[in-house]
C-alpha positions, -999 to +999 in steps of 0.1 A: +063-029-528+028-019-544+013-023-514+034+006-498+030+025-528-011+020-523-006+031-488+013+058-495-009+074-515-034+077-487-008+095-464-015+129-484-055+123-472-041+113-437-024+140-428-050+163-433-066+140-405-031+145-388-031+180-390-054+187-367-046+223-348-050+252-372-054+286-374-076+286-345-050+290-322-036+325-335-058+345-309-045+318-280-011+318-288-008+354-297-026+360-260+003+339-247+029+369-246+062+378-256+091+400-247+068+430-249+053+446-221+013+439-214-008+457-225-029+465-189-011+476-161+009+454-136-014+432-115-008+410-083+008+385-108-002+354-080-033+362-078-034+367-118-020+328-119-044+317-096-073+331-116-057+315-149-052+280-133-084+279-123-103+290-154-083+255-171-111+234-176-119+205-157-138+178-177-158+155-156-145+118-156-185+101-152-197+128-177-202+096-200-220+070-172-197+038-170-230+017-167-241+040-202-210+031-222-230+009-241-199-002-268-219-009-297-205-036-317-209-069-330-187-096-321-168-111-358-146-141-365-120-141-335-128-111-318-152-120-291-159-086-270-142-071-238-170-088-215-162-122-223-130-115-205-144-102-174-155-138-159-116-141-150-103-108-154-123-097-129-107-068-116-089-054-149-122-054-164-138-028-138-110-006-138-109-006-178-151-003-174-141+031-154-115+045-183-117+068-213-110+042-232-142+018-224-161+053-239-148+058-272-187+050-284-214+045-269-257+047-281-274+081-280-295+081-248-308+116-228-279+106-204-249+103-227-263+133-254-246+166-244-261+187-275-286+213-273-313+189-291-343+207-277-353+221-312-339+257-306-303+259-313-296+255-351-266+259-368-267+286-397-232+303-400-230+318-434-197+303-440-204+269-444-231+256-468-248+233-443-273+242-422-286+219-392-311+218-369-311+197-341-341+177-323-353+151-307-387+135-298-406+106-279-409+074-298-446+069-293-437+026-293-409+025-271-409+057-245-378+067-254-364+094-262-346+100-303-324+122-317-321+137-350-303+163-369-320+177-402-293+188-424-303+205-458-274+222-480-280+257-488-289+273-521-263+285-545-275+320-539-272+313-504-238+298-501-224+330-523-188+327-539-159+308-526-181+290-494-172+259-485-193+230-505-188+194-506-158+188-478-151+177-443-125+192-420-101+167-423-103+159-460-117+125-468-136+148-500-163+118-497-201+124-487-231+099-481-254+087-507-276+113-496-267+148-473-300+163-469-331+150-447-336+141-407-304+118-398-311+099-366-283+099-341-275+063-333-238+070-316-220+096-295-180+097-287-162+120-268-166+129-237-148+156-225-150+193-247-170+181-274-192+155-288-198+150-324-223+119-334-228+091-358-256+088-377-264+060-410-273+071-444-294+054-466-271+025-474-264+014-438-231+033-437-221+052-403-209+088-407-199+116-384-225+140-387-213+177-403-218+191-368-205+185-335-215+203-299-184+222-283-192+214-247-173+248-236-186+268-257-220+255-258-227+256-296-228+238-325-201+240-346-189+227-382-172+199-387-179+184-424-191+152-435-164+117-423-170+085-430-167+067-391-147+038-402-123+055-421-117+088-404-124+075-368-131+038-365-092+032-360-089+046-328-125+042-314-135+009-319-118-025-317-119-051-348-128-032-377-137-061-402-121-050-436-122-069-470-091-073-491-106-059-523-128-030-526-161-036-531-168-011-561-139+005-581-121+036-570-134+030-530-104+048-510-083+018-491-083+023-455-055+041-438-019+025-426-031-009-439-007-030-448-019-052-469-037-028-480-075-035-466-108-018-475-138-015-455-169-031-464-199-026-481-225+001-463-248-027-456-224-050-442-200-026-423-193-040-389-165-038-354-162-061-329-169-035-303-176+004-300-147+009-274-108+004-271-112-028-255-091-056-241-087-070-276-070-043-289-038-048-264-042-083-264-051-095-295-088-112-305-098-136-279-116-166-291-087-193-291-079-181-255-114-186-242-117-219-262-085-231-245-092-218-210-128-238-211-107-269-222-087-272-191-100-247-168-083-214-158-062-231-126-042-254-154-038-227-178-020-207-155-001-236-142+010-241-179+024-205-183+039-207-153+054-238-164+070-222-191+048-233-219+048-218-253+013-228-259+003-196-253-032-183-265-033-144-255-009-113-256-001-110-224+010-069-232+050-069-217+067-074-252+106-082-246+107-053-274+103-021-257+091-002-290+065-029-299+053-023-262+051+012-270+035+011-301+001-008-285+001+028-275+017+050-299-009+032-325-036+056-315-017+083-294+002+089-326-012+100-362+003+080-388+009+045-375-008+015-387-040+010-385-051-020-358-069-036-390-034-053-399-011-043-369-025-068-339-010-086-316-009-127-317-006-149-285+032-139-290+030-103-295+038-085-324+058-103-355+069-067-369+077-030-366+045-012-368+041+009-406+054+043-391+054+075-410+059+109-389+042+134-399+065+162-403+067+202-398+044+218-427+019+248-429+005+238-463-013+203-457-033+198-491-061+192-504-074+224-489-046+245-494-068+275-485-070+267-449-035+258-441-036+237-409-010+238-385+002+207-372+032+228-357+045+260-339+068+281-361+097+263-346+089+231-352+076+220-319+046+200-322+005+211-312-015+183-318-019+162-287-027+135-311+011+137-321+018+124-280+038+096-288+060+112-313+064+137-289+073+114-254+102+095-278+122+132-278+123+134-243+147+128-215+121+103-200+119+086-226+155+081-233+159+072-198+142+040-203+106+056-191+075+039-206+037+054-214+025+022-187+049+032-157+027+063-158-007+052-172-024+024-163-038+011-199-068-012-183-078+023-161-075+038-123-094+061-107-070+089-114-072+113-140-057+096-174-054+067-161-027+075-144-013+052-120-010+076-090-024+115-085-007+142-101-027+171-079-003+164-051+028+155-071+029+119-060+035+106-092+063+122-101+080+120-066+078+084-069+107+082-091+120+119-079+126+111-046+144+137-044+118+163-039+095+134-019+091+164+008+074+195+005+101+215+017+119+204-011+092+206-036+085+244-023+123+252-026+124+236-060+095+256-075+098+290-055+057+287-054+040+278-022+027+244-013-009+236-029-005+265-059-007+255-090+029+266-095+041+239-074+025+212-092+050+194-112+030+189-146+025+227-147+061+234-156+075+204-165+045+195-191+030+230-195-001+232-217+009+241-249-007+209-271-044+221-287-066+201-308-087+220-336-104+207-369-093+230-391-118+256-385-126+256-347-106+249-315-119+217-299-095+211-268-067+234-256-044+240-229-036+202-230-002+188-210+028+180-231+047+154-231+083+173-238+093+171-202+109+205-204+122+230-176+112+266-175+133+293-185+114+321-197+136+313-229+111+315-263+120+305-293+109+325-325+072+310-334+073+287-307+052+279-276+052+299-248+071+291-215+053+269-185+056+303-166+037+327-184+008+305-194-004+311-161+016+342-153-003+357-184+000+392-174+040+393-176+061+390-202+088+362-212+117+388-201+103+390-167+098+354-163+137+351-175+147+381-150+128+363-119+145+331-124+178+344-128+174+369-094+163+336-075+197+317-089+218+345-083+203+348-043+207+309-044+170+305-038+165+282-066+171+248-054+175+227-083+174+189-077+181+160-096+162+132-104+164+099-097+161+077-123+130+051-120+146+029-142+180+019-134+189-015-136+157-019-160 
């Protein structure tokens, strides 16, 4: 089909996108351990776990004030905007109001900026050619307050041979009309380690600024010129409106469209709304509202109820488990296609999502001289953006588990949205019932009650998923989705065990030793799970 053939040629500039951990992680990984002894002398390894555990950072769920998640958008065509829904959704619409995923975007206020804008903290490394001052001032009309970032491209003399010139971290190779001058920040995203921002050039199109503020480190760091609709857009805002020709020759098609789609002209670029909103599950809304003012919301449901097939809205339980899966996979996976031509109608999906894995490579072109790693040595994956791929290899996924008898998609007041606490291990003992005391929690994870060692997701999803750019770590120490036991087994290249990520100061061969003394005293009661979904 041409049209796969167009899309396929925009794979190779994908999975730059994709591969999104890099060499960044050496020092982490490296600090990770292996069968060699440590380097400092034994320590109260408990105590050393504790420490660790506790340094794991803890991102602030309100950072990003519900009441400030502004959404910018503009309602288009069918899409009509996740508050027209809250009039009889009321509830679902304040729990999706308090996710992540109602603060994908959101305007550039004091409140919601986390960068050091005071006028102070440039960025000048000498190995990037842009340098970038941050500010922000009064606007004498309104009160408020604005932010800007004055980028100017250094000399020739100053970049010196082989710096980086003209490219973004992910490899889009396009820049705005213009890359020098004071860009206003209209938009921020992100919201828990870093926030990069959005600004317009002189055509009216939105780009991600070539810096972004590392909340942990507190600095600026490089990130490289993106064009928002293209490199984010897909996964942060809900109704991209696309055009089905390009509107000037050569103009890049838009990621895993298929037909192939294009975005528009700078002037007239537009979303429905800056946040993952209800349409994005449910498909665009307008028909639905239309029908519902027809015969009022008491009749409509009487009519499903019924048994009608007049339906008007997604109702998000596809009979087809792996279109239900790919609403989420769609964004929690690099390389699906993009919600421009994969959306849901009042039926649910027609078709298989356009699916194309990104697979084990350390030489992702075009810049082959920073060769980011998408995977360990041994093939296991690093990307937390790679989730989905990851959760279809594991036991609980071939059990018949789904990403929503976990998550809550519309939002809870748990962290990532997941439907019950993790800090006390109620969410997994709600399906292990097994282990439902914590007598037989303690005995299953030889660690006392309340330490982090007997916390289910610390050695059954260890942190070993990391999110870099390219050039600098972003996010690390993120869960997995494997669903693996601990051994103290490594495989060459690969990640560490759940064990010595907090147990940093011992090697693999002593976390293999322990765990074989407590089976061979029969202190390691092993239990098995109960499956949530027999009978599904």
């Amino acid at each position: 089909m041409p049209q796969r053939h167009v899309l396929g040629r925009t794979l190779l500039r994908r999975a730059v996108l994709a591969a999104a951990c890099a060499c960044a992680l050496a020092p982490w990984l490296i600090s990770c351990g292996d069968d060699t002894q440590p380097v400092a002398p034994p320590t109260d390894t408990a105590a050393r776990a504790r420490e660790v555990f506790e340094g794991f950072h803890k991102a602030d769920p309100e950072r990003i004030p519900s009441r400030l998640a502004t959404n910018p958008g503009r309602p288009w065509g069918d899409f009509v905007g996740s508050d027209a829904c809250k009039r009889c959704h009321e509830e679902d619409y304040a729990k999706w109001r308090g996710s992540f995923h109602s603060r994908t975007l959101y305007d550039a206020v004091p409140e919601t900026v986390f960068g050091d804008f005071s006028g102070t903290a440039r960025f000048d490394d000498p190995e990037y050619a842009w340098r970038v001052t941050p500010s922000s001032k009064v606007d004498a009309a309104t009160g408020k307050r604005r932010f800007f970032l004055e980028v100017q491209l250094k000399t020739h003399e100053e970049r010196g041979p082989g710096k980086l010139k003209d490219i973004d971290t992910y490899g889009s190779g396009v820049l705005p009309d213009a890359t020098e001058g004071p860009f206003e920040v209209l938009y921020a995203f992100g919201n828990r380690r870093h926030q990069p921002y959005v600004v317009r050039d002189k055509a009216g199109q939105a780009w991600v600024a070539p810096v972004y503020w590392d909340d942990i480190q507190k600095s600026w760091r490089y990130d490289g010129w993106r064009p928002y609709v293209r490199s984010c857009g897909n996964c942060h805002v809900t109704g991209i409106r696309t055009a089905e020709k390009p509107w000037r020759p050569g103009l890049p098609a838009l990621p895993y469209t298929m037909p192939t789609r294009w975005n528009l002209e700078p002037a007239k670029e537009q979303w429905a709304e800056g946040a993952v909103g209800c349409e994005v599950c449910h498909g665009a809304g307008r028909k639905h509202i239309e029908a519902v003012d027809r015969i009022g919301s008491k009749e409509y449901s009487r009519r499903l109820a019924a048994g009608t097939k007049d339906r008007t809205i997604y109702d998000g339980k596809s009979r087809i488990r792996e279109h239900r899966m790919h609403a989420c996979g769609r964004c929690h996976n690099f390389m699906t296609e993009s919600s421009c031509t994969w959306m849901p109608g009042p039926k649910g999906y027609d078709r298989d999502p356009i699916l194309d894995l990104l697979r084990p490579s350390t030489s992702i072109k075009p810049h082959a001289d920073r060769k980011a790693l998408q995977f360990y040595a041994d093939g296991s994956h690093v990307s937390p953006c790679t989730v989905f791929a990851v959760f279809k290899t594991s036991k609980m996924y071939k059990q018949g588990v789904d990403c929503a008898d976990c998550h809550d998609p519309h939002g809870t007041d748990h962290w990532a949205d997941l439907v019950l606490p993790i800090a006390d291990n109620s969410l997994c003992i709600s399906c292990h019932t097994d282990l439902d005391s914590v007598e037989a929690q303690t005995k299953h994870s030889m660690h006392m009650a309340g330490s982090s060692g007997n916390r289910c997701v610390e050695c059954h999803m260890p942190r070993t998923m990391a999110f870099t750019n390219g050039e600098h770590m972003m996010s690390r120490q993120v869960h997995n989705h494997y669903f693996s036991s601990p051994t103290g087994k490594r495989r060459p290249g690969g990640p560490p065990s759940s064990c010595n990520i907090c147990h940093d100061d011992r090697t693999h061969k002593w976390t293999r030793a322990t765990i074989a003394a407590w089976k061979k005293k029969g202190m390691l009661k092993v239990q098995k799970a109960s499956s949530l979904l027999e009978g599904k």
